[in-house]
PyMOL Python script that loads the backbone (N, CA, C, O; Angstrom):
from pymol import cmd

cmd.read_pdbstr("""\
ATOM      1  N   UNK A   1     -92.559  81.134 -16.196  1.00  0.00           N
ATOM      2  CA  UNK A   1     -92.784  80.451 -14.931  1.00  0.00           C
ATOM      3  C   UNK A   1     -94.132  79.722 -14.940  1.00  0.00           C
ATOM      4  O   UNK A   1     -94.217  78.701 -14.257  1.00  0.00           O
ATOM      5  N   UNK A   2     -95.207  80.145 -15.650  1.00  0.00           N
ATOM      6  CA  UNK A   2     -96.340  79.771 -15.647  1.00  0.00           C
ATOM      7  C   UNK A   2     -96.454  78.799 -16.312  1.00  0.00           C
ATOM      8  O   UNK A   2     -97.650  78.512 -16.369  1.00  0.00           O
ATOM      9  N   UNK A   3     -95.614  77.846 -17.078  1.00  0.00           N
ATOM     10  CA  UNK A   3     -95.849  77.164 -18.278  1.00  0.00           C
ATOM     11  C   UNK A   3     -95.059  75.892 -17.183  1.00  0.00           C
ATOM     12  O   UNK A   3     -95.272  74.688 -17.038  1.00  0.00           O
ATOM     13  N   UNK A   4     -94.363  76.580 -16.733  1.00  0.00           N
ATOM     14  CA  UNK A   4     -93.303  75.027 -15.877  1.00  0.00           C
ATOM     15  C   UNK A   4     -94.605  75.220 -15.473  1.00  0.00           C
ATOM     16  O   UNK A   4     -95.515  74.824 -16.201  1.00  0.00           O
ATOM     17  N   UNK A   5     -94.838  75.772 -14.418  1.00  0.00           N
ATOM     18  CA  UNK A   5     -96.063  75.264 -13.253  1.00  0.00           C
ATOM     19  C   UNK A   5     -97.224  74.260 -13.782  1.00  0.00           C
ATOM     20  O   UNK A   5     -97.784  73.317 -13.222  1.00  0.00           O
ATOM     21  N   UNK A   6     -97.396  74.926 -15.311  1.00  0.00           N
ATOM     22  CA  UNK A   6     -98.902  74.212 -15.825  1.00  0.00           C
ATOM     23  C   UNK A   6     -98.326  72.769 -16.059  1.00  0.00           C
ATOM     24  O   UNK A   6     -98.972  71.742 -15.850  1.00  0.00           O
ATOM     25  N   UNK A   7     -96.637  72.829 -16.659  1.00  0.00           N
ATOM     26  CA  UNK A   7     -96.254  71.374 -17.398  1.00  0.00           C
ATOM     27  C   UNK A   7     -96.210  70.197 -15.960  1.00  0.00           C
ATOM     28  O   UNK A   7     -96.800  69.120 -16.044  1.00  0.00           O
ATOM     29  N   UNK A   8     -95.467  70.583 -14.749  1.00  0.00           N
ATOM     30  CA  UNK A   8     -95.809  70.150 -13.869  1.00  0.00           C
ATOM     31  C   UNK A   8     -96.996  69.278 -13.207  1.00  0.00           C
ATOM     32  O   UNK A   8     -97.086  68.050 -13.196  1.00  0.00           O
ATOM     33  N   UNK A   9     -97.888  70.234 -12.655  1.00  0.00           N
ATOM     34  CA  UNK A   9     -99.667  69.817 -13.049  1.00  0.00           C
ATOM     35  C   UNK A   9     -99.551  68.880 -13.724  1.00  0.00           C
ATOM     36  O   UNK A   9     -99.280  67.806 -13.188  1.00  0.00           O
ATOM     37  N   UNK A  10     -99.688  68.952 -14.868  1.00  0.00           N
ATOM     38  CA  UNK A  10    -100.010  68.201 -16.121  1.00  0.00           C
ATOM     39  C   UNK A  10     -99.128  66.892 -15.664  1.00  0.00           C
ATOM     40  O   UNK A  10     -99.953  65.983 -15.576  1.00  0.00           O
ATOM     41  N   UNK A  11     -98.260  66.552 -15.443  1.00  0.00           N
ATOM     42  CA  UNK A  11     -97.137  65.435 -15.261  1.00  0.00           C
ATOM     43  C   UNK A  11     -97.991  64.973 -14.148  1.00  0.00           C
ATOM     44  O   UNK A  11     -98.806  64.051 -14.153  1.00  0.00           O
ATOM     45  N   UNK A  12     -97.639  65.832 -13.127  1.00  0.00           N
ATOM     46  CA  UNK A  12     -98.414  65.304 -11.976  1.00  0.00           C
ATOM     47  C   UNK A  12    -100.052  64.620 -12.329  1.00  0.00           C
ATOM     48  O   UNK A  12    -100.100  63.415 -12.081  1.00  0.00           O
ATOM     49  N   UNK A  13    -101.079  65.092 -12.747  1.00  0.00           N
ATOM     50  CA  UNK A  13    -102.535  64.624 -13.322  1.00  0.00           C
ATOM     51  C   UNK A  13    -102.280  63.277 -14.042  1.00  0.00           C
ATOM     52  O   UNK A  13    -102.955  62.289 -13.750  1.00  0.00           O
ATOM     53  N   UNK A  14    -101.268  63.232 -15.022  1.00  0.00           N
ATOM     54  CA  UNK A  14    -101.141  62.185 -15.925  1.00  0.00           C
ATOM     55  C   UNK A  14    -100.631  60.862 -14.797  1.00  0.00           C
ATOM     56  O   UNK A  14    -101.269  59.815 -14.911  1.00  0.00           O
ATOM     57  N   UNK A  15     -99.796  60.895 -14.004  1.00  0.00           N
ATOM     58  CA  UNK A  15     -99.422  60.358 -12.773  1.00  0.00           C
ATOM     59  C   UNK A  15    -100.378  59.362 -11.974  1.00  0.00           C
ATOM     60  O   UNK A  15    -100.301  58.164 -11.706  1.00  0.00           O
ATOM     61  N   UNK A  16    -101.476  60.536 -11.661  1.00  0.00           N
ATOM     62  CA  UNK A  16    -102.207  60.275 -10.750  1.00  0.00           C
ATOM     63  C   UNK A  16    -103.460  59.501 -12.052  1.00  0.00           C
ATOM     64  O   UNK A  16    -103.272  58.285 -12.049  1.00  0.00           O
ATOM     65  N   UNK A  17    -104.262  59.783 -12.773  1.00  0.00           N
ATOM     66  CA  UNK A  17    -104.777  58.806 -13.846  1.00  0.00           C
ATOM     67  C   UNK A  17    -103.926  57.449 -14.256  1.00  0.00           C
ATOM     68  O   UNK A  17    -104.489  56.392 -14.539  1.00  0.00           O
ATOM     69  N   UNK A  18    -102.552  57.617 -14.248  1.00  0.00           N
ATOM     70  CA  UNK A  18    -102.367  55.858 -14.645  1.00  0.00           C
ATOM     71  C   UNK A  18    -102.389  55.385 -13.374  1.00  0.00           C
ATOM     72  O   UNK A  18    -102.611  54.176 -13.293  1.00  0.00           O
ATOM     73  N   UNK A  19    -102.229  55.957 -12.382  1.00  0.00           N
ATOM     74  CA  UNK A  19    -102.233  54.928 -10.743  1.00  0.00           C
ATOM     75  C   UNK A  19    -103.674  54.548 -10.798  1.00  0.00           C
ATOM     76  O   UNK A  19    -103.740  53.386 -10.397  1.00  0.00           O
ATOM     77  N   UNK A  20    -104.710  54.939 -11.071  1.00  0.00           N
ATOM     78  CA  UNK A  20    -105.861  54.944 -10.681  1.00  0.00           C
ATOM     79  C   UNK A  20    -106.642  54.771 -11.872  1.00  0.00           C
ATOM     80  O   UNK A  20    -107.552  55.544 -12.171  1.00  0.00           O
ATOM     81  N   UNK A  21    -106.162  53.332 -12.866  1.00  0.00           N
ATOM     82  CA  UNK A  21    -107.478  53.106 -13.729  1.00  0.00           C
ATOM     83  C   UNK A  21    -108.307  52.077 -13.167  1.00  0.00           C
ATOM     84  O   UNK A  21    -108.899  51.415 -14.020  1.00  0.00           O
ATOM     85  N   UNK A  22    -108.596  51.637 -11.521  1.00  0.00           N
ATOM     86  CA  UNK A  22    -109.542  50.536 -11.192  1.00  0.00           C
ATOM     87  C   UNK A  22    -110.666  51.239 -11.512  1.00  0.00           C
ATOM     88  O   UNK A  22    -110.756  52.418 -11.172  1.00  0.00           O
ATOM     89  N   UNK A  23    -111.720  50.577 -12.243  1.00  0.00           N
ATOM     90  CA  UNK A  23    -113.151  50.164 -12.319  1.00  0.00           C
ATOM     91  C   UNK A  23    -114.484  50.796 -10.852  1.00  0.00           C
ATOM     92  O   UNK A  23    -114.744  49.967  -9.980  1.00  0.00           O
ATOM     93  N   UNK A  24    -115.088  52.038 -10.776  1.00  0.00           N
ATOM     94  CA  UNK A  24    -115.913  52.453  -9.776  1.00  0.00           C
ATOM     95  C   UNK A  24    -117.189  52.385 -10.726  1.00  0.00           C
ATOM     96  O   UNK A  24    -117.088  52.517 -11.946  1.00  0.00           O
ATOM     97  N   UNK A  25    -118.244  52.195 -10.152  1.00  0.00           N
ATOM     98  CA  UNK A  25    -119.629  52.280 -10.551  1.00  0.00           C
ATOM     99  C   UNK A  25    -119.845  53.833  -9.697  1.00  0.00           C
ATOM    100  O   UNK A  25    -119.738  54.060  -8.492  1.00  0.00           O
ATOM    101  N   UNK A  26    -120.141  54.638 -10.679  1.00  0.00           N
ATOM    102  CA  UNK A  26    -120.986  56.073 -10.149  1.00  0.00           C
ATOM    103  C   UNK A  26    -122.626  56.069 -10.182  1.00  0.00           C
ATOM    104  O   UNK A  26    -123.332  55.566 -11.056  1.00  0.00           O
ATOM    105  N   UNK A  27    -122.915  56.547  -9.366  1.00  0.00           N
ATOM    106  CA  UNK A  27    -124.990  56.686  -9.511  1.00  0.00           C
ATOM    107  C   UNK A  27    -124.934  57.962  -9.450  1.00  0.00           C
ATOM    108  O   UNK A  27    -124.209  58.563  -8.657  1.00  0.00           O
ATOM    109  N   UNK A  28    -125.492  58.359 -10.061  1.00  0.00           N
ATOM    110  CA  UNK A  28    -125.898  60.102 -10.353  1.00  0.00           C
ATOM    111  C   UNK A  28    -127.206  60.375 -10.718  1.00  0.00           C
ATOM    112  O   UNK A  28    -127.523  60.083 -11.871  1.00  0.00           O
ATOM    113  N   UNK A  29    -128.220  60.983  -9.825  1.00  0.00           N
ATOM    114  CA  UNK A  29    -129.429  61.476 -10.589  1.00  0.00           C
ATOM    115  C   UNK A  29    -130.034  59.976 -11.188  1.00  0.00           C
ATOM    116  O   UNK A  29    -130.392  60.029 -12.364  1.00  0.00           O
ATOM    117  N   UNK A  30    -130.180  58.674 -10.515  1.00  0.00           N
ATOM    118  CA  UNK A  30    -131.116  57.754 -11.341  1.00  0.00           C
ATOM    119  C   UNK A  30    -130.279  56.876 -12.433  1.00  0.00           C
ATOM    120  O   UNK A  30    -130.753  56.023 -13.184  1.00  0.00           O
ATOM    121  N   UNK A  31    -128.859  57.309 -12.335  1.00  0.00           N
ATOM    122  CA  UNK A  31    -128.402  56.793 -13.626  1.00  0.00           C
ATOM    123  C   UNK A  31    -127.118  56.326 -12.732  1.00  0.00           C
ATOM    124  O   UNK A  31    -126.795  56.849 -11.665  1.00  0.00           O
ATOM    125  N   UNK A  32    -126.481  55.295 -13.340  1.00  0.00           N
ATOM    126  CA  UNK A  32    -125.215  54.806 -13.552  1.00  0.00           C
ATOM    127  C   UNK A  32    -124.097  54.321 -14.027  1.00  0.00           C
ATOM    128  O   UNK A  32    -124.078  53.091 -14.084  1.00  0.00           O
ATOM    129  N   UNK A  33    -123.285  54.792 -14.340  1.00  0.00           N
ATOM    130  CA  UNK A  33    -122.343  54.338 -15.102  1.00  0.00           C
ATOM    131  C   UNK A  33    -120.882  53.841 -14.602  1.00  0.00           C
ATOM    132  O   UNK A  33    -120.580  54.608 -13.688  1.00  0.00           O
ATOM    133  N   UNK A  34    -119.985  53.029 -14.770  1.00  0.00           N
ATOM    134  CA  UNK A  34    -118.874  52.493 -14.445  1.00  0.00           C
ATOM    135  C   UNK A  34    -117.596  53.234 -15.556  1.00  0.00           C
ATOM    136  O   UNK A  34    -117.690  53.146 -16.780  1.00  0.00           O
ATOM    137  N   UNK A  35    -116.472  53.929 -14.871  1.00  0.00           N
ATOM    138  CA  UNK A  35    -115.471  54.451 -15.377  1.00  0.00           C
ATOM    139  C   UNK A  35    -114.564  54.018 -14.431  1.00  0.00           C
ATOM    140  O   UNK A  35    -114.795  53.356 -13.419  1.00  0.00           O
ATOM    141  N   UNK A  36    -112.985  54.660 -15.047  1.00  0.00           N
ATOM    142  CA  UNK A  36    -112.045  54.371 -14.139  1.00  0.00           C
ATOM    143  C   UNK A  36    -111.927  55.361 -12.598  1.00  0.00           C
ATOM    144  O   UNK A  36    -112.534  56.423 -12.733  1.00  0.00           O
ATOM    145  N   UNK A  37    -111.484  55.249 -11.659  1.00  0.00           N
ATOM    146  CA  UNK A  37    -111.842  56.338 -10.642  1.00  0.00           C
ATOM    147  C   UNK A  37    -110.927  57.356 -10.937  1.00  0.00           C
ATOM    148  O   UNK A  37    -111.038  58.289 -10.141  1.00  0.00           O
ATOM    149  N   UNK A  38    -110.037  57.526 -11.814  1.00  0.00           N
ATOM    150  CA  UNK A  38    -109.222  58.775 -12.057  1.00  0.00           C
ATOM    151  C   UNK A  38    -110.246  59.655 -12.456  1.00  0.00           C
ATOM    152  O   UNK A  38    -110.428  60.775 -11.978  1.00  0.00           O
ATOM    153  N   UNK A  39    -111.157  58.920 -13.677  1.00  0.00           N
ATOM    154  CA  UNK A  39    -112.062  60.086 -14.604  1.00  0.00           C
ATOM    155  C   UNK A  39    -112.872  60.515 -13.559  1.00  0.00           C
ATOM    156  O   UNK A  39    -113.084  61.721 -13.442  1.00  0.00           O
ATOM    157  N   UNK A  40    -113.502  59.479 -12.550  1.00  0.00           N
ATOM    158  CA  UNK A  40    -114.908  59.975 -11.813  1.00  0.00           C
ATOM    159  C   UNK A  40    -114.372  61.274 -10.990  1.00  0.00           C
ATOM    160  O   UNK A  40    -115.085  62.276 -10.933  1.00  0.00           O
ATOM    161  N   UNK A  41    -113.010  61.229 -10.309  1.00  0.00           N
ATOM    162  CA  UNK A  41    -112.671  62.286  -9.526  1.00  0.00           C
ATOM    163  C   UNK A  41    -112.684  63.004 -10.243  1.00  0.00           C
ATOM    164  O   UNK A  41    -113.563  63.846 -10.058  1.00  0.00           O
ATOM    165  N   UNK A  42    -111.607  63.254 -11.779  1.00  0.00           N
ATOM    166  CA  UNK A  42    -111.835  64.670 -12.111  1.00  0.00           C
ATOM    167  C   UNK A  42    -112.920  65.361 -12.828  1.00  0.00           C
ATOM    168  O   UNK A  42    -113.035  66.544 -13.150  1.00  0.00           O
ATOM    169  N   UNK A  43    -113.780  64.223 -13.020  1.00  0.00           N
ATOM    170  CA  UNK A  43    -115.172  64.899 -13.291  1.00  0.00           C
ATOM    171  C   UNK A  43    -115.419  65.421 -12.247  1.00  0.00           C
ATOM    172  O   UNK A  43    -115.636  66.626 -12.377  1.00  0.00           O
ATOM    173  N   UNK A  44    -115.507  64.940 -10.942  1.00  0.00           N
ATOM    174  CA  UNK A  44    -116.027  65.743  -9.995  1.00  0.00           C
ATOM    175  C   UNK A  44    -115.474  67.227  -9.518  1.00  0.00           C
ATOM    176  O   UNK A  44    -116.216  68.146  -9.173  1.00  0.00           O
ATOM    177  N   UNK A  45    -114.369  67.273  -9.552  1.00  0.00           N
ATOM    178  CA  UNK A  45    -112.991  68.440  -9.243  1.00  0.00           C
ATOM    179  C   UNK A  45    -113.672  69.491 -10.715  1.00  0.00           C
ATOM    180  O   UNK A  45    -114.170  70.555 -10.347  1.00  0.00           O
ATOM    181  N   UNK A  46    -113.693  69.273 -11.978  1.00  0.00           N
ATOM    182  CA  UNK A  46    -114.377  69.954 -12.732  1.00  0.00           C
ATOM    183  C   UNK A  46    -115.511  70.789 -12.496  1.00  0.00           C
ATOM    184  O   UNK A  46    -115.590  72.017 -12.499  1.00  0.00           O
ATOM    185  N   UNK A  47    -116.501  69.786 -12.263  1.00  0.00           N
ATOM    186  CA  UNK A  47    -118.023  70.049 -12.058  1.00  0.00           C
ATOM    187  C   UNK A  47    -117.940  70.812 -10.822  1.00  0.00           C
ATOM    188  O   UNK A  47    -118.655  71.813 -10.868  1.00  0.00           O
ATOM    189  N   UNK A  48    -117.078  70.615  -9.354  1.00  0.00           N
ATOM    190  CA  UNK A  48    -116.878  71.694  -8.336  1.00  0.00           C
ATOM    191  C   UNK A  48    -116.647  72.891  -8.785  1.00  0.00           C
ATOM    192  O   UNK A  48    -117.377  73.831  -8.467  1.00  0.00           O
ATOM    193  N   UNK A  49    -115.417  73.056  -9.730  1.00  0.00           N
ATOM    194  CA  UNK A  49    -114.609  74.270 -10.546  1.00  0.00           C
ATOM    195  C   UNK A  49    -115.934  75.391 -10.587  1.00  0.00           C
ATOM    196  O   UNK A  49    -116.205  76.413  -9.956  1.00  0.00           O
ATOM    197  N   UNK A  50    -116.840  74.323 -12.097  1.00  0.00           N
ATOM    198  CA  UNK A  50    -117.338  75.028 -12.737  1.00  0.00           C
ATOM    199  C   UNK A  50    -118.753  75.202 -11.850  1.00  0.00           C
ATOM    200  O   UNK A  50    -119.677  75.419 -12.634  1.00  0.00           O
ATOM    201  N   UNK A  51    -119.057  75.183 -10.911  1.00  0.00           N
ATOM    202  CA  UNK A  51    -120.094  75.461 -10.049  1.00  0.00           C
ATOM    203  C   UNK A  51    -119.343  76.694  -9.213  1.00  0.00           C
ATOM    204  O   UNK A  51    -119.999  77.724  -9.056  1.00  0.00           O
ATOM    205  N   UNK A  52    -117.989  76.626  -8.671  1.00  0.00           N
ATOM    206  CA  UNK A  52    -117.897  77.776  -7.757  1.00  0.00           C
ATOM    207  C   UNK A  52    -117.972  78.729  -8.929  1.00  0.00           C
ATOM    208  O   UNK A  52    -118.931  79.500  -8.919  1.00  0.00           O
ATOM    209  N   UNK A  53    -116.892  78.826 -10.209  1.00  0.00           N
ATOM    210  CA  UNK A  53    -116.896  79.915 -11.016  1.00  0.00           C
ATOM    211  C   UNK A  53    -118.372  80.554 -11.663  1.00  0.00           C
ATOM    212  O   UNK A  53    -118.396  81.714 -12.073  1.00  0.00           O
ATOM    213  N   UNK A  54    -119.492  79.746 -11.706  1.00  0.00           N
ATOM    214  CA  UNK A  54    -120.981  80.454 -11.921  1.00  0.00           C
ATOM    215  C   UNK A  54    -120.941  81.197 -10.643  1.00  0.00           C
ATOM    216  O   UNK A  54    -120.987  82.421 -10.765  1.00  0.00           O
ATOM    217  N   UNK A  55    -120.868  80.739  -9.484  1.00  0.00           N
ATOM    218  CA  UNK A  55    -121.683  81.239  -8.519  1.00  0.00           C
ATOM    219  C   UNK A  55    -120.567  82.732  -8.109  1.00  0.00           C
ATOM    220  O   UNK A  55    -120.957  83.751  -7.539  1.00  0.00           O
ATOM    221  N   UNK A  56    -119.398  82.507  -8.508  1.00  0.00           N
ATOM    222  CA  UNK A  56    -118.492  83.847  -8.225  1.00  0.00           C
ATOM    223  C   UNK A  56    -118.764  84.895  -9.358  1.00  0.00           C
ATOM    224  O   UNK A  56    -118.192  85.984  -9.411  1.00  0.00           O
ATOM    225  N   UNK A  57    -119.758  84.423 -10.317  1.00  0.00           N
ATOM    226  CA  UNK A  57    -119.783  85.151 -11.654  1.00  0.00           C
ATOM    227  C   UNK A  57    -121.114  86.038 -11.269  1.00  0.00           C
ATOM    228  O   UNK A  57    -121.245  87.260 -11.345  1.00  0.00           O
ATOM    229  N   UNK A  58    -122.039  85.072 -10.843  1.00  0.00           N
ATOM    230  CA  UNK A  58    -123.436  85.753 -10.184  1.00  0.00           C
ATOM    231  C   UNK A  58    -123.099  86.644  -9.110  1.00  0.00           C
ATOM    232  O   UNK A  58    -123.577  87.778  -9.140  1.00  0.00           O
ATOM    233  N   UNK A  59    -122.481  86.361  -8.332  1.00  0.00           N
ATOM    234  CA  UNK A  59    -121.911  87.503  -7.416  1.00  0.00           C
ATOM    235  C   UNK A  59    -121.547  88.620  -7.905  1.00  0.00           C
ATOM    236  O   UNK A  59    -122.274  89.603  -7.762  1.00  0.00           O
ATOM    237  N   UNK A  60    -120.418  88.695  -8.542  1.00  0.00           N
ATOM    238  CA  UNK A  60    -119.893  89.435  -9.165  1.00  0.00           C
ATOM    239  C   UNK A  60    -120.588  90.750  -9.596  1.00  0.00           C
ATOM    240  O   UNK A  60    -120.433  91.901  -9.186  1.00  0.00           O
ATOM    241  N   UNK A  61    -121.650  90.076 -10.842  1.00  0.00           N
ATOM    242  CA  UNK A  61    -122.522  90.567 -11.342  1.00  0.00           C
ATOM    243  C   UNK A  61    -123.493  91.391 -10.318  1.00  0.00           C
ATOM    244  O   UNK A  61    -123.725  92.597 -10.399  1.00  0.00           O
ATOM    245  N   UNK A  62    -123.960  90.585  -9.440  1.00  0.00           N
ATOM    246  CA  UNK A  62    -124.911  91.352  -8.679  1.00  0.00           C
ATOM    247  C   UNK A  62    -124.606  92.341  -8.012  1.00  0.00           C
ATOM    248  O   UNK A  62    -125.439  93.230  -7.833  1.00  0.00           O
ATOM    249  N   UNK A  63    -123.268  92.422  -7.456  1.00  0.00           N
ATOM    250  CA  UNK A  63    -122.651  93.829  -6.615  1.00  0.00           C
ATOM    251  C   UNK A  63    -122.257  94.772  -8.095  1.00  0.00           C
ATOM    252  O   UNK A  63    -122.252  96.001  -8.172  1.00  0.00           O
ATOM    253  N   UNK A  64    -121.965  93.869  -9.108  1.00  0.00           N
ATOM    254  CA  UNK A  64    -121.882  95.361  -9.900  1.00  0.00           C
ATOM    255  C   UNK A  64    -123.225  95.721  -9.700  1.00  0.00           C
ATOM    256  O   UNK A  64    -123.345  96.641  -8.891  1.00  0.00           O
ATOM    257  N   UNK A  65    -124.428  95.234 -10.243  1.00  0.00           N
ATOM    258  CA  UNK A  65    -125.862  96.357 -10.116  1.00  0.00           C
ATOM    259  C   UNK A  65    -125.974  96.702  -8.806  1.00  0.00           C
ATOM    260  O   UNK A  65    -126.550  97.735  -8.467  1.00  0.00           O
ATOM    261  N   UNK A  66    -125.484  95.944  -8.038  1.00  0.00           N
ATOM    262  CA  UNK A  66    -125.712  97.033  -6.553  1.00  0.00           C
ATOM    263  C   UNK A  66    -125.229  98.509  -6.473  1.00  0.00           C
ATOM    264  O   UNK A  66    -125.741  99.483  -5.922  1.00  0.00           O
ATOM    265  N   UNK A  67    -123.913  98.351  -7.303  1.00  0.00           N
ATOM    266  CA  UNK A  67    -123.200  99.654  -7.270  1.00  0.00           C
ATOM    267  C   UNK A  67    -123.875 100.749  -7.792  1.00  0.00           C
ATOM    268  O   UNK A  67    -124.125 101.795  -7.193  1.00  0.00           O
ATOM    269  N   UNK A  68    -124.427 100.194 -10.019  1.00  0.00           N
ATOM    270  CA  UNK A  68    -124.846 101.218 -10.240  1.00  0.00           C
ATOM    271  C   UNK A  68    -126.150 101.663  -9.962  1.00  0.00           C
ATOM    272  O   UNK A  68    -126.750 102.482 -10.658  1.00  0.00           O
ATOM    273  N   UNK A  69    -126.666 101.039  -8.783  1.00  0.00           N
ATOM    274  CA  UNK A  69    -128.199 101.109  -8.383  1.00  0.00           C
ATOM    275  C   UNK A  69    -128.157 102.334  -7.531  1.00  0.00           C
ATOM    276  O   UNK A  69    -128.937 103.282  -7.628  1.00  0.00           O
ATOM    277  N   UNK A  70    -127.018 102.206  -6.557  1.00  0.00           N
ATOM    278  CA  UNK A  70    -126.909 102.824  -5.342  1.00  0.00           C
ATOM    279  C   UNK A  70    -126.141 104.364  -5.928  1.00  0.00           C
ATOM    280  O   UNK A  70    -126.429 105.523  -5.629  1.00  0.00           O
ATOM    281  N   UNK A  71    -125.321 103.957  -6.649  1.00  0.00           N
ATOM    282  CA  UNK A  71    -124.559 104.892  -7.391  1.00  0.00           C
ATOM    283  C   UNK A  71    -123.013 105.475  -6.459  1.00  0.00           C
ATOM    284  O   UNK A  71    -122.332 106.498  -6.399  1.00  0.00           O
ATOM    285  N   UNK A  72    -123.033 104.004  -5.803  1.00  0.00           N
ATOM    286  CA  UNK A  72    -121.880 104.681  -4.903  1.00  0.00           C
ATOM    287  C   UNK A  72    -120.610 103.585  -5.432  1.00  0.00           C
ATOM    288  O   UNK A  72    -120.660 102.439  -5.880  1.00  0.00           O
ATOM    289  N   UNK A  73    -119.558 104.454  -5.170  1.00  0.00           N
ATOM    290  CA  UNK A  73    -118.012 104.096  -5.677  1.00  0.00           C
ATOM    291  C   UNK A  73    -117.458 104.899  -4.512  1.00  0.00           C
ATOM    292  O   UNK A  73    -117.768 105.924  -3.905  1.00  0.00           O
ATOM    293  N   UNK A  74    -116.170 103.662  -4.452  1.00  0.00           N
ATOM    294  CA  UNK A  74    -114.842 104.562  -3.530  1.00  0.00           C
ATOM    295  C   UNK A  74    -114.201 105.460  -4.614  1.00  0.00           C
ATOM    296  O   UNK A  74    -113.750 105.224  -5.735  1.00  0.00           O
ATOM    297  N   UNK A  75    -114.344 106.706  -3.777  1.00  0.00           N
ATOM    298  CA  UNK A  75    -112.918 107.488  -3.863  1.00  0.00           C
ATOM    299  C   UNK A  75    -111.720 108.025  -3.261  1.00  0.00           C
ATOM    300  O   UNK A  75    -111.749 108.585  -2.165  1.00  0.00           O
ATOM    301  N   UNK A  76    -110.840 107.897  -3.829  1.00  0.00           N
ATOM    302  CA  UNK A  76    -109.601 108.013  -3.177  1.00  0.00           C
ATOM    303  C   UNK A  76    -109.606 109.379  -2.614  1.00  0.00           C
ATOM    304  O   UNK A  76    -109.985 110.457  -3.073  1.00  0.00           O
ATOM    305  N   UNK A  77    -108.917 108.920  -1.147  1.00  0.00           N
ATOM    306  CA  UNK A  77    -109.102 110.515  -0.091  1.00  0.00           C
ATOM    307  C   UNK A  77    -107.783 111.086  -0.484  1.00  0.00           C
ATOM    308  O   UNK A  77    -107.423 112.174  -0.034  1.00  0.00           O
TER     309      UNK A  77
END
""", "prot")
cmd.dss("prot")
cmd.show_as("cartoon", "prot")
cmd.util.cbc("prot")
cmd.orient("prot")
């Protein structure tokens, strides 16, 4: 089931990149460069990705040392 879903996606993404090879100028940080607006979005959809997944990773991490700081765990009643 997981492989239709991904091939899907994938059809769908490829879809949405040939509708959308017009020409955007991006400014970022001082710099600019011109790509098609398919790439600029999914650079951006990426770079979102991989910003929530650090910041769910730092979380993560930090309630684990909360735990073994505190030394507390559920146990089942």
């Amino acid at each position: 089931m997981a492989v239709i879903v991904g091939v899907l996606l994938l059809v769908v993404l490829l879809i949405f990149i040939l509708q959308n090879q017009d020409s955007v100028t991006v400014h970022f940080l001082g710099t600019s460069s011109t790509l098609p607006l398919a790439v600029a979005l999914l650079l951006s959809v990426v770079g979102g990705a991989v910003l929530v997944a650090v910041l769910g990773v730092a979380r993560i991490l930090q309630l684990r040392r909360r735990v073994r700081k505190t030394g507390t765990r559920r146990h089942k009643a």
